[in-house]
LOPAGU-320061 format. One record per residue (C-alpha): residue number from 0; x, y, z. Coordinates in nm, 2 decimals, padded with zeros to 4 digits. Each point is the difference from the previous one (the first is absolute). Layout:
N
resi|px|py|pz
NUM|X|Y|Z
...
***
This chain:
669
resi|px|py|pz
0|-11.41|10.20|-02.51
1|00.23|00.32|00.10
2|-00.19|-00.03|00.36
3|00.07|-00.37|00.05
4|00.36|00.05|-00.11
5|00.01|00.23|00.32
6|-00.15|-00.17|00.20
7|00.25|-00.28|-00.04
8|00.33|00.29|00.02
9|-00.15|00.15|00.30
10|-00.18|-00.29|00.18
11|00.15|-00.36|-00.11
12|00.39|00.09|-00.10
13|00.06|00.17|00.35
14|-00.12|-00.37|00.16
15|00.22|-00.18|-00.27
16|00.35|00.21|00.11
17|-00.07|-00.18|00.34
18|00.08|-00.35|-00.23
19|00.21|00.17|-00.22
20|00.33|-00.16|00.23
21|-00.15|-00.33|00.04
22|-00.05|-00.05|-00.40
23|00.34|00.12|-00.06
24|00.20|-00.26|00.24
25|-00.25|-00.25|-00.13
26|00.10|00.12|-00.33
27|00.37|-00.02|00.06
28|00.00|-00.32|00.23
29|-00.22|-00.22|-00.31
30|00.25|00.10|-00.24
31|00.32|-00.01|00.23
32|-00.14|-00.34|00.07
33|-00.13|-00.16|-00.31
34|00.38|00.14|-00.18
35|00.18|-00.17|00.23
36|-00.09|-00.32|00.18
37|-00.34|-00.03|-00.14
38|-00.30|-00.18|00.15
39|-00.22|00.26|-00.03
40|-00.33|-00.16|00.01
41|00.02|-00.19|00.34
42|-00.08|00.10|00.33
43|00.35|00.24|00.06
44|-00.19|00.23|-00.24
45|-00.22|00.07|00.29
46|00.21|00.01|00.25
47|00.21|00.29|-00.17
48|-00.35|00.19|-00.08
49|-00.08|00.01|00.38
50|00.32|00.15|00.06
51|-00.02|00.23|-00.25
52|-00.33|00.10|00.12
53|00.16|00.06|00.33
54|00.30|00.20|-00.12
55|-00.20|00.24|-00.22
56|-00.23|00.07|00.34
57|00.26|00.11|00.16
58|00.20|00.18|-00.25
59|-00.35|00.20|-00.06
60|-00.02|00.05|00.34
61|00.34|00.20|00.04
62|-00.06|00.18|-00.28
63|-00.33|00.10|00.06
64|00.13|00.22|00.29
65|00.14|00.26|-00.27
66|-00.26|00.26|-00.05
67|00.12|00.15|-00.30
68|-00.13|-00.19|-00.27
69|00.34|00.08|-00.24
70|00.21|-00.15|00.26
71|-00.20|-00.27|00.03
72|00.05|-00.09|-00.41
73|00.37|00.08|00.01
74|00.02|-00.27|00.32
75|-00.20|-00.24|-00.18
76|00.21|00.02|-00.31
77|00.38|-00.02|00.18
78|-00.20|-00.35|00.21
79|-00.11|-00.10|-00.37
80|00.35|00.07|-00.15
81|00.16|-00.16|00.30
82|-00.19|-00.34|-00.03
83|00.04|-00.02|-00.38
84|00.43|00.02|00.04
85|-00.07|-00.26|00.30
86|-00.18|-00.26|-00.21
87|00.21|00.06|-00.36
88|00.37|-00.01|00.21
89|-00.12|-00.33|00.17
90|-00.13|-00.12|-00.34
91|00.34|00.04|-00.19
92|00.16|-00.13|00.29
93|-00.20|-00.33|-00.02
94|00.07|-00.02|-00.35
95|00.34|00.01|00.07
96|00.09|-00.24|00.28
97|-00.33|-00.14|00.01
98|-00.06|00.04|00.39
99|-00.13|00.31|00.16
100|00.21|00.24|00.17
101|-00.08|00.05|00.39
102|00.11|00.30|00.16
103|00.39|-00.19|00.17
104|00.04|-00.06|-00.38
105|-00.11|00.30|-00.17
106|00.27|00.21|00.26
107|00.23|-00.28|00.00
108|00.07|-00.11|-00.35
109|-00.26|00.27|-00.26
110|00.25|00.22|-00.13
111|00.28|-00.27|-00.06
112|-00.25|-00.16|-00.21
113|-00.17|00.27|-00.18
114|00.35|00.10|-00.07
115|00.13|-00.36|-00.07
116|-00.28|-00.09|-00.24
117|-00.10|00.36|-00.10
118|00.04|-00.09|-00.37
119|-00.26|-00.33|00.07
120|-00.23|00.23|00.21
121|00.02|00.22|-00.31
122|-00.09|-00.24|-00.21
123|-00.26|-00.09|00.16
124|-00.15|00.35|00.08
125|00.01|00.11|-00.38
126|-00.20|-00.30|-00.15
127|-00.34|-00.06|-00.06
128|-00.09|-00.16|00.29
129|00.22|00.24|00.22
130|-00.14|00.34|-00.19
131|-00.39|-00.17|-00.01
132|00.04|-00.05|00.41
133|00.10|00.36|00.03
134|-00.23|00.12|-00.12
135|-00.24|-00.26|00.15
136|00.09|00.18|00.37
137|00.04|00.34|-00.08
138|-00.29|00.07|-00.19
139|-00.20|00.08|00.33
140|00.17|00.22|00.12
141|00.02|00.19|-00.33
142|-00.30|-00.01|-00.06
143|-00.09|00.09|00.31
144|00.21|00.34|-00.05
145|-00.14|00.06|-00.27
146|-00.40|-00.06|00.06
147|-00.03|00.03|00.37
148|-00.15|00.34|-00.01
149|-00.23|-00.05|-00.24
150|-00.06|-00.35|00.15
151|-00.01|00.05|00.38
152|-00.13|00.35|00.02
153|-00.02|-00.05|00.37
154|00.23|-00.16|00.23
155|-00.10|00.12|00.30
156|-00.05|-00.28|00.31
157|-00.30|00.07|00.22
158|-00.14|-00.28|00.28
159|-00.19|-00.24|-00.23
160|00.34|-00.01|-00.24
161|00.18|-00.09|00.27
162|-00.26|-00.24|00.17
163|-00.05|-00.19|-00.34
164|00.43|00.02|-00.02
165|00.01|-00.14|00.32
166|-00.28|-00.25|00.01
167|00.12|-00.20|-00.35
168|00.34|00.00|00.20
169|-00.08|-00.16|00.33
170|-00.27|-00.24|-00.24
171|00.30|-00.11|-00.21
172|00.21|-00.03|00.33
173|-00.30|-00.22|00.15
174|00.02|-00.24|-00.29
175|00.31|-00.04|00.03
176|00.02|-00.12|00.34
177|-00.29|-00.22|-00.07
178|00.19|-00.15|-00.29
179|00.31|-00.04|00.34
180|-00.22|-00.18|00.23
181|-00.15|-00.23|-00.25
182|00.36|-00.06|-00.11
183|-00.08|00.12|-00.39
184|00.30|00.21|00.09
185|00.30|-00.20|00.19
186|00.09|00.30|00.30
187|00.31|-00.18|-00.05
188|00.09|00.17|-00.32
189|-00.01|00.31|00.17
190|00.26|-00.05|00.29
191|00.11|-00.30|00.11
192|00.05|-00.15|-00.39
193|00.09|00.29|-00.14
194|00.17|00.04|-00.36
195|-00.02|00.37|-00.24
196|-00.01|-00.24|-00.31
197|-00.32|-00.18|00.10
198|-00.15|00.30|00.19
199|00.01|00.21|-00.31
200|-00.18|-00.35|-00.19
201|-00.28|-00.01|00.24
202|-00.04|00.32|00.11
203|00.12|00.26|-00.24
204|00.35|00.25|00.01
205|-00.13|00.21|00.22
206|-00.09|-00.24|00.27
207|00.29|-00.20|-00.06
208|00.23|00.34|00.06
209|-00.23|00.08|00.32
210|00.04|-00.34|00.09
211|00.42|00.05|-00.05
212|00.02|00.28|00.22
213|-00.18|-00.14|00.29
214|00.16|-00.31|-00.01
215|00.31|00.18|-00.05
216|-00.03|00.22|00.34
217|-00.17|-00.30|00.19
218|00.27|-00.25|-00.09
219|00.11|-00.06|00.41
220|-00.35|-00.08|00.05
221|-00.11|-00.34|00.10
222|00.22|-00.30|00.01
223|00.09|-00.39|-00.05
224|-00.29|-00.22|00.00
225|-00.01|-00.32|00.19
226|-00.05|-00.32|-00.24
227|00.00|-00.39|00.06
228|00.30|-00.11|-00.21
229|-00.19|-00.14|-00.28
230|00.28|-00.27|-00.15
231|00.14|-00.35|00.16
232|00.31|00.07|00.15
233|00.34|-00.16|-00.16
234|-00.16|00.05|-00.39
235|00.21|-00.20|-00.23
236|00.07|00.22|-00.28
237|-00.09|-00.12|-00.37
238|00.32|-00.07|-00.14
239|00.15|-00.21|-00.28
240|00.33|-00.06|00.21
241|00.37|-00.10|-00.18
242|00.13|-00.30|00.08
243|00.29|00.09|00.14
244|00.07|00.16|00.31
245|00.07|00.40|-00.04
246|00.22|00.10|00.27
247|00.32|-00.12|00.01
248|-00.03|-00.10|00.38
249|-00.30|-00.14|00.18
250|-00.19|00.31|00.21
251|-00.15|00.01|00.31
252|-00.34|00.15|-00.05
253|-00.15|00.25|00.24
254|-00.17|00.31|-00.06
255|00.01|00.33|-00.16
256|00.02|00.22|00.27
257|00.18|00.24|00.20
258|-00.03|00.10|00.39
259|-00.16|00.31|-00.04
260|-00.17|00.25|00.27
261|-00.35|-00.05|-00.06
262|-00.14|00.20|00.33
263|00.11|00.32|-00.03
264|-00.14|00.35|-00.21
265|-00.26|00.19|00.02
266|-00.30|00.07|-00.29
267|00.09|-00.18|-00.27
268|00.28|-00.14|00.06
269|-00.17|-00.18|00.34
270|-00.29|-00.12|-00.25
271|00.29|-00.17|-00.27
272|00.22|-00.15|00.28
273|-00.36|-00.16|00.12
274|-00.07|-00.13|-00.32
275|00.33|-00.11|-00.12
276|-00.02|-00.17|00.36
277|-00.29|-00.19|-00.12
278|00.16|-00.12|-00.27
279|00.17|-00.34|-00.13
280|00.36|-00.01|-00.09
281|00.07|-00.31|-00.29
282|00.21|-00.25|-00.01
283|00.37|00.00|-00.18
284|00.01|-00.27|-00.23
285|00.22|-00.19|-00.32
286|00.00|00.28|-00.16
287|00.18|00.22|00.25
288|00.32|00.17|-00.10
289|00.06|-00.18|-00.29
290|00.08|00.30|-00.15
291|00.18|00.12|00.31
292|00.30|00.20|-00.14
293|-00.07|00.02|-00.36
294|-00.03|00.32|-00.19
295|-00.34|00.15|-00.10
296|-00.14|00.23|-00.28
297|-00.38|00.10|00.04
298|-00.16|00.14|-00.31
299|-00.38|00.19|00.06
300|-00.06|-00.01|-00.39
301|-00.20|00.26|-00.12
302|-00.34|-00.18|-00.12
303|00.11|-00.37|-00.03
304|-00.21|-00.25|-00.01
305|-00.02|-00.36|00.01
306|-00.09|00.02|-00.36
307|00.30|00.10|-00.15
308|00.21|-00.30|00.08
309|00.01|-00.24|-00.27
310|00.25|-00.26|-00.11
311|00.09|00.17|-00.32
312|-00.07|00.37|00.01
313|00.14|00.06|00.36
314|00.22|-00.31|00.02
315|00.24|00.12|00.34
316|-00.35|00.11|00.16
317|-00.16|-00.34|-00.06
318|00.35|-00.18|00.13
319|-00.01|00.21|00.31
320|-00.36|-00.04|00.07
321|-00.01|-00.39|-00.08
322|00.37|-00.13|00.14
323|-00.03|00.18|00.35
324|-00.31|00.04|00.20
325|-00.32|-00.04|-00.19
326|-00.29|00.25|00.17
327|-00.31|-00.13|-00.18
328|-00.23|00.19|00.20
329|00.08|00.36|00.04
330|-00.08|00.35|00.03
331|00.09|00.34|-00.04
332|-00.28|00.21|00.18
333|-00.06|00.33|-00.15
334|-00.03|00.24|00.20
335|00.21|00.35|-00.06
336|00.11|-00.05|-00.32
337|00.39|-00.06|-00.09
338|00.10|00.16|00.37
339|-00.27|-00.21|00.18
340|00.17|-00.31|-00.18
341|00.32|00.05|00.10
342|-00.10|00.09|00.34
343|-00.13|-00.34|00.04
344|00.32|-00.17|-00.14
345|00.23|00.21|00.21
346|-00.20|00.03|00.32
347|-00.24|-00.34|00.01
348|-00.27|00.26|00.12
349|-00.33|00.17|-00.19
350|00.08|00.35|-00.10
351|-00.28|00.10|00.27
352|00.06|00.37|-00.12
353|-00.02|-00.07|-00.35
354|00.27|00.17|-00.18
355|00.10|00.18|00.27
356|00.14|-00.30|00.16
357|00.31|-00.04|-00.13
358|00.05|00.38|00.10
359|-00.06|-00.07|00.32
360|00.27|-00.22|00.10
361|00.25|00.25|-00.10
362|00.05|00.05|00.39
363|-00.05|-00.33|00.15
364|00.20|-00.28|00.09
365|-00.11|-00.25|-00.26
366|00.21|-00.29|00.19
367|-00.14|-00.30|-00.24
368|00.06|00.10|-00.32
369|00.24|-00.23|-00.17
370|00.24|00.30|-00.01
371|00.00|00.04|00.34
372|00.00|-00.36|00.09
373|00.32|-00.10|-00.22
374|00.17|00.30|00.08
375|00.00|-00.13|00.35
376|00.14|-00.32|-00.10
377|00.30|00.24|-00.22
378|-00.11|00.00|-00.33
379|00.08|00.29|-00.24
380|-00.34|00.14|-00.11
381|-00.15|00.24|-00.28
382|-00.30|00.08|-00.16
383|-00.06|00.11|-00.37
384|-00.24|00.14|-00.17
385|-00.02|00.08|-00.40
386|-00.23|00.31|-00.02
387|00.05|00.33|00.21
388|00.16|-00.08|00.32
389|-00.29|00.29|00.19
390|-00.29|-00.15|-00.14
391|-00.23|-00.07|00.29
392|00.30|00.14|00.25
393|00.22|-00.36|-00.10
394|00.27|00.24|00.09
395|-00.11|00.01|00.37
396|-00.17|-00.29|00.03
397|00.22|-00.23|-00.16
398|00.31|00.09|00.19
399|-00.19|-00.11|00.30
400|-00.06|-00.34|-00.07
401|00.32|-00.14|00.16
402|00.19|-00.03|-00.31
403|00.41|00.04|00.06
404|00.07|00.21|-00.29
405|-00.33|00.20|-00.01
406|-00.22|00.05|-00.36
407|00.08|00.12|-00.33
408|-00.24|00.09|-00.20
409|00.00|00.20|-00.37
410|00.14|00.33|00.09
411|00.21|-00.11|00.29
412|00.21|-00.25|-00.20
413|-00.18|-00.23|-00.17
414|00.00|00.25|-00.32
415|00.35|-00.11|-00.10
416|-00.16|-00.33|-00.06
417|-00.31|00.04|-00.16
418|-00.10|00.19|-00.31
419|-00.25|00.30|00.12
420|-00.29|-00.18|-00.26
421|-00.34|-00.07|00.14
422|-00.06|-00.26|00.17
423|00.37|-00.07|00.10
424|00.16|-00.30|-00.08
425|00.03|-00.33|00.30
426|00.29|-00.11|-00.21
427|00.21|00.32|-00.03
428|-00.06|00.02|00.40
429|00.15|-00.39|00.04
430|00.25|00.03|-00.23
431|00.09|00.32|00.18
432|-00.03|-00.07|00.32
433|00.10|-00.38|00.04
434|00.35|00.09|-00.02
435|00.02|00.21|00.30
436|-00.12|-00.27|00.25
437|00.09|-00.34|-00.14
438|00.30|00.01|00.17
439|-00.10|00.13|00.32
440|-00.16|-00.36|00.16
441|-00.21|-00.05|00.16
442|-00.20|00.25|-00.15
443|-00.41|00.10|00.03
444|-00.09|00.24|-00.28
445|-00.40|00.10|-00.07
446|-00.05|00.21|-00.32
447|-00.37|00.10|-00.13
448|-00.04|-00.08|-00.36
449|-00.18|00.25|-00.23
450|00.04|-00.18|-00.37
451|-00.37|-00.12|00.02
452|-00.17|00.30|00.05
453|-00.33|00.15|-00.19
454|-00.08|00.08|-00.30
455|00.11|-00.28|-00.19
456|00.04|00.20|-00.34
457|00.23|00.00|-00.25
458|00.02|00.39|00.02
459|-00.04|00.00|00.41
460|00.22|-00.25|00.09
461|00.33|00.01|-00.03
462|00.03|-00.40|00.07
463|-00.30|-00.13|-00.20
464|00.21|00.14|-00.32
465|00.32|-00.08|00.08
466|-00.15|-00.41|00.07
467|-00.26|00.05|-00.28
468|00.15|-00.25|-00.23
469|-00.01|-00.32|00.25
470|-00.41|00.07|00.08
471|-00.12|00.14|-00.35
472|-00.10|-00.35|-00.11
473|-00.18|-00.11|00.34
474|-00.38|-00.09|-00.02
475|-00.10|00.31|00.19
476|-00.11|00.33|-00.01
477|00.31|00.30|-00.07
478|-00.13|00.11|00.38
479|00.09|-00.36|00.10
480|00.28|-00.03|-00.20
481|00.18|00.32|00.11
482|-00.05|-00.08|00.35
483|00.15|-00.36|-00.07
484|00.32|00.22|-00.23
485|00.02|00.26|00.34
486|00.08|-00.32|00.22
487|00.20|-00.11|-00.21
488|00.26|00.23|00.14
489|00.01|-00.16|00.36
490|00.05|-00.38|-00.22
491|00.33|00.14|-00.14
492|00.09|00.17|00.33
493|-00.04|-00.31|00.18
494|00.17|-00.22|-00.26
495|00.31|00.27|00.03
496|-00.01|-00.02|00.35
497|-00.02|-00.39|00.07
498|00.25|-00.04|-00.30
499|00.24|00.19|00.21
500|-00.07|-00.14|00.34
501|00.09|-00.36|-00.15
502|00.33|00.16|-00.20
503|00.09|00.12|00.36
504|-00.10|-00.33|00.16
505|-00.23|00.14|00.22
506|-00.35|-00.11|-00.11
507|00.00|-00.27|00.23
508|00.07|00.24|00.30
509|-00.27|00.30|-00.17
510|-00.38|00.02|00.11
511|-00.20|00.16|-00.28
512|-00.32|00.10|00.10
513|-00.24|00.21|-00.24
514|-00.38|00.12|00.06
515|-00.22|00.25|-00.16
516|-00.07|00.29|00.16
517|-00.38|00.00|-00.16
518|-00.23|-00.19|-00.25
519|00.05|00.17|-00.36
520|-00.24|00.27|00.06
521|00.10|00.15|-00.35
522|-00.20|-00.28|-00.17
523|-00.30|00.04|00.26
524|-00.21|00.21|-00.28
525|-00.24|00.21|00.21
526|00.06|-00.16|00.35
527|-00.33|-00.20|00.00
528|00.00|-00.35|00.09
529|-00.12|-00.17|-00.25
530|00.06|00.24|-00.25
531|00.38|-00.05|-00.03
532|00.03|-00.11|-00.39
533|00.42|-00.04|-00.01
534|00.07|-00.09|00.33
535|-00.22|-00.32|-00.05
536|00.14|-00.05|-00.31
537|00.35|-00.01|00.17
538|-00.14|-00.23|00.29
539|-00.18|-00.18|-00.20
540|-00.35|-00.02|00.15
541|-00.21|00.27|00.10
542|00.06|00.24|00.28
543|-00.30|00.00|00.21
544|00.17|00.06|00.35
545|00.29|00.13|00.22
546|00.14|-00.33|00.09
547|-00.02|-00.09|-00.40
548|00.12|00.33|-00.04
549|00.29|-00.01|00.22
550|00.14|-00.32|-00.04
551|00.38|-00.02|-00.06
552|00.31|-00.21|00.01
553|00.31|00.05|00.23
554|00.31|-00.09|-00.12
555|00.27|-00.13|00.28
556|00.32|-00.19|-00.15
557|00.33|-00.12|00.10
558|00.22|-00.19|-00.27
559|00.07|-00.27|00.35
560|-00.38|-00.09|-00.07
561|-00.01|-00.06|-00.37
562|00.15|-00.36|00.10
563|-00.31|-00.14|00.21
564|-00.30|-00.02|-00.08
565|-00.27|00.33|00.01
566|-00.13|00.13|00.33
567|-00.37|00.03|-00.08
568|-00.18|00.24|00.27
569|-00.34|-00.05|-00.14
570|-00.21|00.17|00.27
571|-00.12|00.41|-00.04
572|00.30|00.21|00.06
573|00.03|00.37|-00.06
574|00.26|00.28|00.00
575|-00.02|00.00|00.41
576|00.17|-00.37|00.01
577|00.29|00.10|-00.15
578|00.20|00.22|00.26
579|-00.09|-00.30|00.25
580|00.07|-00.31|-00.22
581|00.33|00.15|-00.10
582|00.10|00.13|00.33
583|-00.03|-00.37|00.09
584|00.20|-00.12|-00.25
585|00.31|00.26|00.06
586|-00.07|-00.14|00.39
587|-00.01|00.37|00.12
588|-00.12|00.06|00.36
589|-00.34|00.11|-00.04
590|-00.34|-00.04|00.18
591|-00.25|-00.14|-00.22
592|-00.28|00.16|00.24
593|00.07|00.36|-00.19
594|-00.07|-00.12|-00.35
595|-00.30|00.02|-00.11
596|00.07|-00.26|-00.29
597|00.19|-00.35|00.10
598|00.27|-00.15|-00.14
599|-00.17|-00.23|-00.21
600|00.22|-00.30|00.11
601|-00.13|00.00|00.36
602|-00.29|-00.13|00.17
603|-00.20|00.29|-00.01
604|-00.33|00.01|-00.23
605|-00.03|00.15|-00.34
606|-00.15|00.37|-00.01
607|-00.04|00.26|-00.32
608|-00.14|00.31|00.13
609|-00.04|00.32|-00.16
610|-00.08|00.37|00.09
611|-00.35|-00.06|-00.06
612|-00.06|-00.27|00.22
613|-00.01|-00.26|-00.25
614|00.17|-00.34|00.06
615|00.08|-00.33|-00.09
616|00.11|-00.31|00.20
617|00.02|-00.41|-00.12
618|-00.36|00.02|00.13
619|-00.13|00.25|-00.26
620|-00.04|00.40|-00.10
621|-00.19|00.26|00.18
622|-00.04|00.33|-00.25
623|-00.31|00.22|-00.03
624|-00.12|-00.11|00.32
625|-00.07|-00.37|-00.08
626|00.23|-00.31|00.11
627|00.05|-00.26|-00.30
628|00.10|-00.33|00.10
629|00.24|-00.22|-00.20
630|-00.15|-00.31|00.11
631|-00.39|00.07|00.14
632|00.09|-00.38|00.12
633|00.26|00.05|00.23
634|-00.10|00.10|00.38
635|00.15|00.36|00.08
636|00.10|00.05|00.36
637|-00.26|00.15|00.22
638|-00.05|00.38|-00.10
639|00.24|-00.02|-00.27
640|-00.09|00.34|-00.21
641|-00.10|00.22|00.30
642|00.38|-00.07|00.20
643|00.19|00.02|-00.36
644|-00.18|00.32|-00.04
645|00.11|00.12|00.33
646|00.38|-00.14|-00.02
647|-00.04|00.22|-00.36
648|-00.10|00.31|00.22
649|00.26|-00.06|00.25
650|00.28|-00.05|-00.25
651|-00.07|00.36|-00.16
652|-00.05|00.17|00.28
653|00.32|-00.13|00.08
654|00.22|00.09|-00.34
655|-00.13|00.35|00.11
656|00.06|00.07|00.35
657|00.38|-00.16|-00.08
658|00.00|00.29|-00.24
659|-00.17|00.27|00.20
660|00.24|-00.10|00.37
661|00.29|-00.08|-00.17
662|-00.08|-00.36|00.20
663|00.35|-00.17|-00.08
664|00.20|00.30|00.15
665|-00.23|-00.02|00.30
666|00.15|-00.41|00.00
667|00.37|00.04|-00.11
668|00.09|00.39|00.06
***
């Protein structure tokens, strides 16, 4: 017995250190994985294994070049330590916002929200779950502290260690590229279809963050495809029309466009002037510049959803989302979490960089935001936020937006209005701030809600107690219930603010305009689809997908409209429309060939895209790699899902070379 036992220490366990990196990715990757999104038992799970194989090769490689054997352990263990914080700092940050932080996010927005929602993340940290999942990824390394000398008596490399090391590495390489070629794996993923929160699904953290970096230094690579316009030109859009006519005098249509320079630049800029060349402008229509003139309040709120309207909890919400403009059909893609939404609302682009985005506009000349547009045309401008006027740099950022009078934020004003509770209250910051602009017409004012925020406990949430009352007797869960009590916040700031727009007499000349930043993620349970207990309850079916997921309502209202009967745009519209459709209806000048959305009045054809490559259309929904078609009867146009999958490609690649060339001031400097 004693001589078999050393046989194995001195002649098995050295060859086993050689797999002792593999086992522990694999290790970290299956419990990474089946914690978060789940789907552990299908094919990804071997996908992530062959990648693990190949990053514990080469780790053992570079380490076997130490020859002292006690350097060699203390290397192993700070890699082993290293990987553990990787994996558990991800994990809580999933839990959290229920997306996975890339490497734009994690520098541009991780220590405003570890120190925004430290009290959440601690709550989450010292739980069961959170302790048990500690534990779970640093017991390796412990133990490997601990046992490894009497475990791995030798961990010496020689030529066959390093052969075997190498061999299983260029084996699992091998497979992989079969699993390429045979198109197991779409290359696409990898590259050209790129996105960190479905590389880190299929392929693991690691890969995902390799997959980040490479992406993120190869960004000017490639360019615009070249697709056959797959839609009938002049597309009649889906509308339940008034009666009457809108505009006040008849309008002669033409187009959306502006004589721009097209030919000039060099890099990237050549490549987007050629592809915006390519490009259709649409058509003006009725609906131009009916509300050409008339103030405007835009509200990102803070985890709305389409669900919390209702005629007699959230009576002003459901009069402003039934009396005005009715979008059946719509989507907030989530992509970056609250600053991704409201990057999308503010911009009409992708946050490309994830939460780094927003950041990165700081110094450009962001020419279309609604700001800038109505500033052009004279209005007086602010922006307002509730919460701390630095989280995610606001305090840069949002001064840049094109907004007369700048931003205020808590700590740069908006303090004398709102209580310092958590989360702040939407109807301390109207009732605050309304009086400081209602006289200054016409006026554009953009505030980011926070009311609705996660958790949605009694204890937690400032705004779930104070609304407690008005939910307790609801058919729902308390989780459901305290969301339902959080939003009720925004109701009673919206009824104070449309109250006084009509005692002033100006709700016939005031836009409202209100859309969520993100889906509640703070009912989303552990992030898997499927698995998402109280946000189905809220929805009311289950959550199986990202377009199910996702789905929304966006609010646009004018008193002038309550008269005539409801505009009902019934086609898929998301988040992207909006800076389009309502720089349409304020008649800016604008050129409808540098939106990626459209303004949803126009001729153009409906489009939902998201980060990931999914889409939707009147045709049907492409996600996971498969196109569903609403009606398998109907005859799609020749290579329908190949050219919308390349107009997808082209359209991100576009939101993030307008980022990364600062495109607009190349146009308009």
């Amino acid at each position: 017995m004693k001589e078999k036992l050393i046989f194995i220490k001195e002649k098995i366990l050295p060859y086993a250190y050689i797999f002792l990196f593999p086992a522990l990715l694999f290790y970290y990757e299956s419990i990474f994985k089946a914690s978060t999104t789940g789907g552990f038992f299908n094919i990804d799970i071997l996908y992530i294994l062959l990648f693990c194989v190949v990053y514990g090769a080469v780790l053992y490689l570079l380490i076997s070049i130490l020859k002292n054997q006690k350097a060699t352990r203390i290397i192993t263990s700070i890699f082993m330590f290293v990987f553990a914080f990787l994996f558990i700092v991800e994990y809580f940050v999933y839990r959290q916002f229920k997306i996975y932080y890339d490497i734009n996010t994690v520098f541009a927005g991780a220590g405003d929200a570890i120190g925004g929602f430290f009290k959440d993340i601690l709550g989450l940290v010292f739980c069961f779950d959170g302790i048990f999942k500690i534990v779970l990824f640093f017991l390796p390394p412990v133990l490997y502290v601990v046992f490894s000398k009497k475990v791995f008596a030798s961990v010496g490399a020689n030529l066959v260690k390093r052969l075997v090391s190498l061999s299983s590495a260029i084996l699992s390489v091998l497979i992989l590229v079969v699993l390429m070629i045979t198109s197991v794996i779409n290359p696409v993923y990898f590259a050209k279809e790129y996105n960190f929160q479905i590389a880190v699904e299929k392929f693991g953290l690691l890969t995902g963050v390799g997959l980040d970096v490479y992406n993120y230094n190869s960004s000017s690579q490639g360019s615009f495809e070249a697709v056959e316009t797959p839609f009938e030109e002049n597309v009649t859009p889906t509308l339940n029309l008034p009666s009457e006519t809108l505009a006040p005098t008849p309008i002669e249509y033409g187009y959306n466009k502006l004589e721009l320079n097209l030919t000039g630049g060099s890099g990237k800029i050549k490549d987007l002037n050629s592809y915006v060349s390519t490009l259709s402008a649409t058509k003006k229509n009725e609906f131009t510049g009916i509300f050409k003139g008339k103030n405007i309040i835009f509200i990102t709120a803070e985890a709305f959803t389409a669900e919390v309207i209702n005629p007699d909890l959230t009576p002003t919400l459901y009069r402003l989302a039934t009396k005005g403009m009715q979008f059946l059909d719509y989507y907030q893609p989530s992509s970056a979490g609250t600053t991704g939404g409201e990057y999308q609302n503010v911009f009409g682009m992708l946050p490309t960089a994830g939460g780094k985005s927003f950041k990165n506009t700081a110094n450009n000349l962001n020419y279309f935001t609604l700001g800038s547009q109505l500033n052009r045309l004279g209005y007086y401008g602010k922006a307002y936020h509730n919460n701390s006027h630095t989280y995610y740099s606001r305090n840069i950022t949002h001064n840049n937006l094109g907004y007369s009078d700048g931003f205020m934020g808590y700590g740069n004003g908006m303090e004398q209005y709102v209580k310092n509770v958590w989360p702040q209250s939407d109807l301390e910051m109207i009732q605050g701030t309304l009086p400081t602009y209602i006289d200054r017409q016409p006026f554009n004012i953009y505030y980011m809600s926070v009311s609705g925020h996660s958790g949605y406990t009694r204890t937690g949430n400032t705004m779930t107690n104070r609304n407690w009352e008005a939910v307790k007797n609801l058919p729902y869960s308390d989780e459901v219930k305290g969301y339902l009590a959080a939003n009720l916040e925004l109701e009673k700031a919206m009824a104070h603010l449309v109250s006084e727009l009509e005692n002033k007499g100006i709700a016939e000349d005031t836009v409202i305009c209100i859309s969520a930043d993100h889906f509640p993620y703070g009912l989303q349970g552990t992030g898997k689809l499927g698995e998402m207990p109280a946000l189905s309850e809220l929805y009311g079916y289950q959550v199986n997908d990202i377009f199910g997921r996702d789905h929304n309502r966006l609010i646009l209202w004018c008193k002038s409209l309550e008269n005539q009967e409801p505009i009902i745009v019934s086609q898929p519209t998301s988040s992207l429309d909006v800076l389009p459709t309502l720089s349409n209806l304020f008649g800016t000048e604008f050129d409808s060939r540098l939106f990626v959305g459209r303004d949803v009045f126009s001729d153009a054809p409906a489009l939902v895209f998201t980060s990931g490559y999914q889409w939707k259309t009147e045709y049907g929904t492409y996600s996971g790699g498969v196109f569903t078609q609403n009606d398998p009867s109907q005859k799609l146009p020749e290579n329908y899902v190949n050219n919308m999958k390349t107009v997808v490609r082209n359209k991100i690649k576009y939101c993030q070379w307008c980022l990364e060339s600062d495109y607009f001031r190349y146009l308009f400097g």
